[in-house]
N, C-alpha and C positions, 0 to 999 in steps of 0.2 A: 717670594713676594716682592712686587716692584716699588722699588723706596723713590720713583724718579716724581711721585707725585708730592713729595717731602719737601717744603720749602721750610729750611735754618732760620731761625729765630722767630717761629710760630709755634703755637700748644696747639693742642685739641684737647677739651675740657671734657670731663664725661663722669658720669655714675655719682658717688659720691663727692669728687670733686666738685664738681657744677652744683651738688646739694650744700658743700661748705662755702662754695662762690657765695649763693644765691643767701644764704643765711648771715653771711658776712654784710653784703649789701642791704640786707634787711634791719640787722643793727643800727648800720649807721645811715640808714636814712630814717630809722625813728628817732637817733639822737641827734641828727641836724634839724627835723623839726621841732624839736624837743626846744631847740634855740629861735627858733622862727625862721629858719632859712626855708625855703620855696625850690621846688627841682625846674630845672631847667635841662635842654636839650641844643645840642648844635647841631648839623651837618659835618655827616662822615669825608664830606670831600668839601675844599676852602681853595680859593684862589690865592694862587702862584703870592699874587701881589699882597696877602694878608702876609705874611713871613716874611719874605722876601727882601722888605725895609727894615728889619730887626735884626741889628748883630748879633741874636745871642741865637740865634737862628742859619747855621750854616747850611749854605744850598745843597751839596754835594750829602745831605743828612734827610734830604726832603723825597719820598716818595713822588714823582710827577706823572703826569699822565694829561693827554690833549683829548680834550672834548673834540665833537665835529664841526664846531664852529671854528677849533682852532684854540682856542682859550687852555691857557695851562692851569691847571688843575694841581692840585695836592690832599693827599690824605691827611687827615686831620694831625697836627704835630705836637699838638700844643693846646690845652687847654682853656689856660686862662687870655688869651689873645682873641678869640672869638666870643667867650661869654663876656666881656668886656665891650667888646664891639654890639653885641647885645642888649645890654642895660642901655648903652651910649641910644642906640636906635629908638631904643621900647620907653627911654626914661629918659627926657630934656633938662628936666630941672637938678640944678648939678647938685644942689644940694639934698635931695630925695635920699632918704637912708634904702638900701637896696641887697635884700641877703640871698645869695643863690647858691643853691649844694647841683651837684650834679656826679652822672654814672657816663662814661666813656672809656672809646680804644683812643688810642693812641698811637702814631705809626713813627718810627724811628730808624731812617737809612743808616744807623752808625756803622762807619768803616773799621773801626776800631775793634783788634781782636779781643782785645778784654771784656767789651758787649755785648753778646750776643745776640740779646733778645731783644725783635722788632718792632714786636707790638704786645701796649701796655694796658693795662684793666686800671682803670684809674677813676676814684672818686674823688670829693675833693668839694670847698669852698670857695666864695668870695663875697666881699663884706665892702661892699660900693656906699662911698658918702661919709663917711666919717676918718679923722687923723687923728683919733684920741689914741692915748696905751690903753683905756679902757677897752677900743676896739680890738687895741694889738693884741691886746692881753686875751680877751674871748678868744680871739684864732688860736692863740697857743693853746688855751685850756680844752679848746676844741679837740686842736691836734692828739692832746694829752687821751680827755677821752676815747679818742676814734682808737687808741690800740686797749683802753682799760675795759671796755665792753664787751672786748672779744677775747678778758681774761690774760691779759696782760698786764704783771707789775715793773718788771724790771726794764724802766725806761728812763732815757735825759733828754733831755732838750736842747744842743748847741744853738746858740743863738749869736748873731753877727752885726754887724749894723754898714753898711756901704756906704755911711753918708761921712764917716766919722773918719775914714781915710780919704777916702776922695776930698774932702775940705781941707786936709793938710795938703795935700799933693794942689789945690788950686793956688796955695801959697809960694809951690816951688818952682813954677810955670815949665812943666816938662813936656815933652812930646809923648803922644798917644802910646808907639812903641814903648818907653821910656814905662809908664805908668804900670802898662799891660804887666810887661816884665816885674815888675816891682809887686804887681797885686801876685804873680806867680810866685814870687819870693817869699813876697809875706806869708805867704799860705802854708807852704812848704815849713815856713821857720828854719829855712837854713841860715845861721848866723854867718854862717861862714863867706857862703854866696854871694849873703847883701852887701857885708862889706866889703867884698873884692869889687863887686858890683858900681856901688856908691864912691869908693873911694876917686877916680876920677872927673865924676860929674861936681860942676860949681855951685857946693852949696856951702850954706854956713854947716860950723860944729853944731850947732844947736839943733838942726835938720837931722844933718848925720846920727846924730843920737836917739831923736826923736821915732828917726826911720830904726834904727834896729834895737828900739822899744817896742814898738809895732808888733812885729811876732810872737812877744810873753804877755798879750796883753789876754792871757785865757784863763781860766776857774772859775771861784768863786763870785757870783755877780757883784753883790756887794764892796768886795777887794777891789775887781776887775774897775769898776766905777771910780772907788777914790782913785785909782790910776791912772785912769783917762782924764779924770780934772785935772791933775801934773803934765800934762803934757800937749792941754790945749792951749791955742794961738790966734785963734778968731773965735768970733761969736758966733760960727757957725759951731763948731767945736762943742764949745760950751752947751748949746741947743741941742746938741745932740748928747751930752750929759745930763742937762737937765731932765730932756723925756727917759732917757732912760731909768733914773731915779721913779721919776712917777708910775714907769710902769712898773719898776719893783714895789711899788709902794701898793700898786696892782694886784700885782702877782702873789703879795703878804699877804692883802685881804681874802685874796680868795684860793691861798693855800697850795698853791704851787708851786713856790719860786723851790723848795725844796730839790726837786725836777729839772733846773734850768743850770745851765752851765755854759758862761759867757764865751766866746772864742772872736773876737775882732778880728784876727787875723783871715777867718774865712771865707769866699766870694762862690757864686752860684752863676753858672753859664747861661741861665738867663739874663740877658744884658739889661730887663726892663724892671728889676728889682733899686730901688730905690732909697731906704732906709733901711728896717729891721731887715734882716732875713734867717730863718731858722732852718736845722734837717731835729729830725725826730729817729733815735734810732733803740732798740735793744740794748741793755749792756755786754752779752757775751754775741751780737750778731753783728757781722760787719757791715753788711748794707744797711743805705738808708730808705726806710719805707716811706716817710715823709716829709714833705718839702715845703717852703714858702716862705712868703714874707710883704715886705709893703711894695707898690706900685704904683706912684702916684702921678706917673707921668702916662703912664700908658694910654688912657682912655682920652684924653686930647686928642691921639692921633685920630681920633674918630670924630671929632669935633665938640666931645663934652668932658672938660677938664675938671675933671673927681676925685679925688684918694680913694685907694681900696686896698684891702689888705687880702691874701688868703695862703690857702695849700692843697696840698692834693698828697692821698694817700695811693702807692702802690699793691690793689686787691690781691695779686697772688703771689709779691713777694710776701705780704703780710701771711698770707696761707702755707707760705710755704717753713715759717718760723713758726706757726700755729701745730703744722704736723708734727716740724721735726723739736718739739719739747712735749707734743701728745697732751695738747690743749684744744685738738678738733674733736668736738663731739661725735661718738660713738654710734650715732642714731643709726637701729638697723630697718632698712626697707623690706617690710613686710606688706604679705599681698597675698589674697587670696585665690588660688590655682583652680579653677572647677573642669573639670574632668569629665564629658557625656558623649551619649552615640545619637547618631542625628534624630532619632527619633524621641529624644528625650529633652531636646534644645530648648522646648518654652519653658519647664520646670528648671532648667540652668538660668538662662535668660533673668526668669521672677530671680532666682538667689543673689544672683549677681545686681542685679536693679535695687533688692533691698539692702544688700551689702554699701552699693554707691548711695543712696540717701541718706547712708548714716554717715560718708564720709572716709568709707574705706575702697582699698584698691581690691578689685576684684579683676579676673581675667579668667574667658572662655578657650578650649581647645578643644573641638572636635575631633576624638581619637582615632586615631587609623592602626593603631596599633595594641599593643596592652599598657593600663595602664602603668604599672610597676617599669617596663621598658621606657614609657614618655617619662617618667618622674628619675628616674634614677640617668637620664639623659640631661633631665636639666638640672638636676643636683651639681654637675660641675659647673653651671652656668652659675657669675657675678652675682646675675640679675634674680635667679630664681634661690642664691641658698638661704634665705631666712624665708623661704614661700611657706605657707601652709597648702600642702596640696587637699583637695576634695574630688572624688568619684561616684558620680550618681550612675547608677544600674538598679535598672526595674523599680524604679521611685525612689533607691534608697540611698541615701547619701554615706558613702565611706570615706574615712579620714585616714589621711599614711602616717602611722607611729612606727616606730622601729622598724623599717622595713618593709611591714606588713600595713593592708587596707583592711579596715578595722570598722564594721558597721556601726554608724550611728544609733543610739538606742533610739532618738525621738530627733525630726527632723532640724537640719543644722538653724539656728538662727543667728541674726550678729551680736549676737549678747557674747554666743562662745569666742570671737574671733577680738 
């Protein structure tokens, strides 16, 4: 068999899988409208120039492709960048509260062997118009829900904040490089690193210390908080303690903070995240199936300057923690087989037409052969082992039990199926 038509880091979805896709996506777009979110849609191909201004966007990562005008082209890379550009378009008044879920691919050239896969099944929010923790707070409890409807309890929530280091670093007046490096360090939590790191750059002790505080600033929210008031230095600092406080104070009312587990120290290669930013993940799974956070600079580039907050869930790594603890539901596709010789076709025809009005799968085959040979051919078939098969000869309708085709006493109706 030729494998040359196989392109690396694509699926092909099929049989029950596509049925646990499609019932996945069914959840959670009844519990995003459940909250009032609205679906929206983008275009699968985005110009060169929508990414292209975005650090957190590397080129050599972007699928391209030239139209015949010339115009370069990209596969969709990114979600929240184009529905953004959308609201901005459809909705001027910047203060308009604006709630959109949405279902897309996602294409991703990562070079990186540890990536593989190129293209993503991604559903996902965004929550345009408002800067409250009430709002932050809904995305998280969103996020929360989007894995508890599909039967999932054992979950936490890391949550980060970019504002809260980046405002100390505007104190320290360092170079891009300088910073970069630093948010990588923080991340990491290598003690060891920072200070080889820091020890030559001109700062005070009080920096120094401050800087490799930075990396134990993770647990419990509440702890995490009184900690970051010790070690604020501007009022920006402080601001970003204070909301934090309120959105626990959020997240108490409406019973989640349980769930949540602070981590300051961690950044997201989206460069256009802005304050909060959270991953959503399993406790025994190592990836993270969901992602997001604030953004409130992004929509200016389009000319309406808005806060919005959201995330995006990945559908089939979610499916694929779904299988492998055997939380996918079990539903078997059943269907009825009818079995005739061409002269018998309108009396299948009616069976099969009353079967479909009632909402079941019926399916006709004109036998060329016997039936017990056609049935016991498609018994290895995926598609056909929970079939009922049925055989109509000289009016009479036979059903295969054990083996054997077995006359119906009184013609079939869909009562029996």
């Amino acid at each position: 068999m030729s494998t040359g038509y196989t392109l690396e880091g694509f699926e092909n979805i099929q049989y029950q899988g596509l049925k646990h896709l499609q019932t996945l996506q069914g959840r959670l777009s009844t519990l995003y409208k459940s909250y009032g979110y609205h679906q929206v849609m983008t275009p699968t191909l985005e110009s060169y120039d929508l990414y292209s201004d975005e650090e957190g966007f590397r080129r050599e990562d972007l699928f391209k492709l030239v139209n015949h005008q010339g115009k370069v082209l990209v596969l969709k890379h990114d979600a929240t960048v184009p529905i953004t550009r959308t609201a901005a378009i459809n909705h001027r008044d910047r203060k308009e509260i604006i709630k959109f879920f949405y279902h897309t691919n996602l294409y991703r050239n990562f070079s990186s062997p540890d990536i593989i896969k190129k293209e993503e099944s991604q559903m996902g929010i965004e929550y345009f118009g408002s800067h409250s923790p009430e709002c932050d707070g809904e995305i998280i409890e969103l996020a929360l829900q989007s894995l508890k409807v599909n039967g999932i309890q054992d979950i936490h929530v890391d949550i980060g904040h970019v504002g809260f280091i980046n405002h100390f670093f505007d104190t320290l007046s360092l170079s891009k490089k300088t910073r970069l490096e630093l948010f990588r360090l923080i991340e990491n939590k290598n003690l060891a690193d920072i200070h080889d790191f820091i020890a030559p750059l001109s700062l005070t002790k009080k920096s120094k210390k401050i800087l490799m505080a930075l990396p134990m600033l993770y647990g419990d929210p509440k702890d995490i908080v009184s900690e970051m008031s010790e070690l604020c230095v501007n009022e920006d600092m402080e601001a970003v303690v204070d909301y934090l406080k309120a959105l626990l104070h959020h997240t108490d009312t409406v019973g989640i903070t349980p769930y949540l587990y602070f981590d300051l120290g961690f950044t997201n290669r989206m460069n256009y995240y802005s304050d909060l930013i959270f991953k959503a993940y399993m406790d025994d799974w190592g990836e993270t199936v969901i992602g997001g956070g604030r953004y409130n600079h992004l929509s200016a580039q389009f000319g309406i300057d808005r806060p919005a907050c959201g995330f995006g869930i990945d559908l089939l790594g979610t499916l694929d923690y779904l299988d492998q603890k055997g939380l996918l539901e079990k539903e078997a596709v059943s269907t009825t087989v009818i079995l005739y010789h061409r002269d018998e076709k309108a009396r299948a025809h009616q069976y099969a037409t009353e079967l479909r009005s009632k909402g079941k799968s019926a399916e006709m085959f004109d036998l060329y052969t016997t039936p017990k040979a056609f049935i016991h051919s498609q018994k290895n078939n995926i598609l056909y082992e929970n079939a009922r098969f049925i055989y109509l000869k000289d009016g009479v309708f036979h059903h295969y039990q054990n083996g054997a085709l077995v006359p119906e006493k009184e013609n079939p109706s869909c009562k029996s199926n």
